[in-house]
C-alpha positions as a Markdown table, in Angstrom:
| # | Residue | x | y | z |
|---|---|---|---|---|
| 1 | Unk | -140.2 | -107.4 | -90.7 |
| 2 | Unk | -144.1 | -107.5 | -90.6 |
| 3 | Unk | -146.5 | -106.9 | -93.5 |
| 4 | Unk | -148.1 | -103.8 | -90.9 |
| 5 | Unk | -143.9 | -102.7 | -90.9 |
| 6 | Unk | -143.3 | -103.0 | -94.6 |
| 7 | Unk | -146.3 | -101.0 | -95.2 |
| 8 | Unk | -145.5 | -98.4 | -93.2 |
| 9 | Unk | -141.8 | -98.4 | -93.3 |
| 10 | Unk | -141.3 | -98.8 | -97.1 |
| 11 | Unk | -144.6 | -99.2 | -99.1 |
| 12 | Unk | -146.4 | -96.3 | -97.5 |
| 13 | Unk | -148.8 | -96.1 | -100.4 |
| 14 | Unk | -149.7 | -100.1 | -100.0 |
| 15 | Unk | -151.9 | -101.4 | -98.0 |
| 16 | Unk | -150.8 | -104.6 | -95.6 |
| 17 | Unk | -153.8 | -106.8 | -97.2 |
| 18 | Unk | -152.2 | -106.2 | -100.8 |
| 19 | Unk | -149.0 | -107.0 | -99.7 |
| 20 | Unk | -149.7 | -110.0 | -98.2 |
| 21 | Unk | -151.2 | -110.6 | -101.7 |
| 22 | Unk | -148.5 | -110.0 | -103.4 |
| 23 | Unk | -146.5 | -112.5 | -100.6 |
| 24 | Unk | -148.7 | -115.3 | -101.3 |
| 25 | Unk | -148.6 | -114.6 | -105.3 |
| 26 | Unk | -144.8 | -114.7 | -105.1 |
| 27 | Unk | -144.3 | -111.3 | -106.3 |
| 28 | Unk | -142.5 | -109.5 | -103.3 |
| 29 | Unk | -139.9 | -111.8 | -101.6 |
| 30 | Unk | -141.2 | -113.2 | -98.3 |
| 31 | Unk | -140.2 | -115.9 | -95.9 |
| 32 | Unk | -143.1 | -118.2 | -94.0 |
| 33 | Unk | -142.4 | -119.5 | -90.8 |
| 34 | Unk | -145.2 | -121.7 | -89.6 |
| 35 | Unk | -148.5 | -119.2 | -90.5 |
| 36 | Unk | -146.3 | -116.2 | -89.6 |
| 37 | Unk | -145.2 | -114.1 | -93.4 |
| 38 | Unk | -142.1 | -112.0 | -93.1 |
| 39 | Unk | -140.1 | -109.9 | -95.1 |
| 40 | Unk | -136.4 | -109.4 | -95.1 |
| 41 | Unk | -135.5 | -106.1 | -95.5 |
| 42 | Unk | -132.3 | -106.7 | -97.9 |
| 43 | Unk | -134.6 | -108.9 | -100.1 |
| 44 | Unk | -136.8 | -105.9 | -99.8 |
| 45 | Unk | -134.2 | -103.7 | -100.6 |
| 46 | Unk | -133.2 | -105.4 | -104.0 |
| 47 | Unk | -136.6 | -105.9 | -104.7 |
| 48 | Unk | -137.5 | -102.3 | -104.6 |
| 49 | Unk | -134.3 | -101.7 | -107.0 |
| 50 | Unk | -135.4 | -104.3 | -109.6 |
| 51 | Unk | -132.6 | -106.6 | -109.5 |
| 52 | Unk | -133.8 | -108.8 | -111.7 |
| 53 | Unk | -135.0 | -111.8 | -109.8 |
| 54 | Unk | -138.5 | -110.3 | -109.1 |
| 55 | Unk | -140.7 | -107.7 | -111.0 |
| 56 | Unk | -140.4 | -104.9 | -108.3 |
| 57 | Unk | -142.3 | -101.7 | -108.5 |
| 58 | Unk | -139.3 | -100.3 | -110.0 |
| 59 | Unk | -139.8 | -101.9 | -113.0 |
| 60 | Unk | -140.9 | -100.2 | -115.4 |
């Protein structure tokens, strides 16, 4: 999934510039493939739950 689908799929409240941010910080799992970032929706998925392995937003 895209940064422009992430945003509007998941993080409606995020903009796609911040969460490319956040890609290139390491703070939201994302994959690079040549220039392209994307996002895979189970790692988005366990992200958004705070499992642990990333500070998600459900962190408190």
């Amino acid at each position: 999934m895209s940064a422009r689908q992430l945003a509007e799929e998941l993080l409606p409240d995020t903009s796609v510039d911040t969460i490319l941010r956040w890609a290139r910080e390491g703070t939201i799992p994302s994959r690079k493939r040549g220039q392209k970032v994307f996002f895979l929706r189970y790692e988005i998925d366990e992200w958004l739950i705070g499992d642990g392995t990333r500070d998600g937003p459900a962190t408190p």
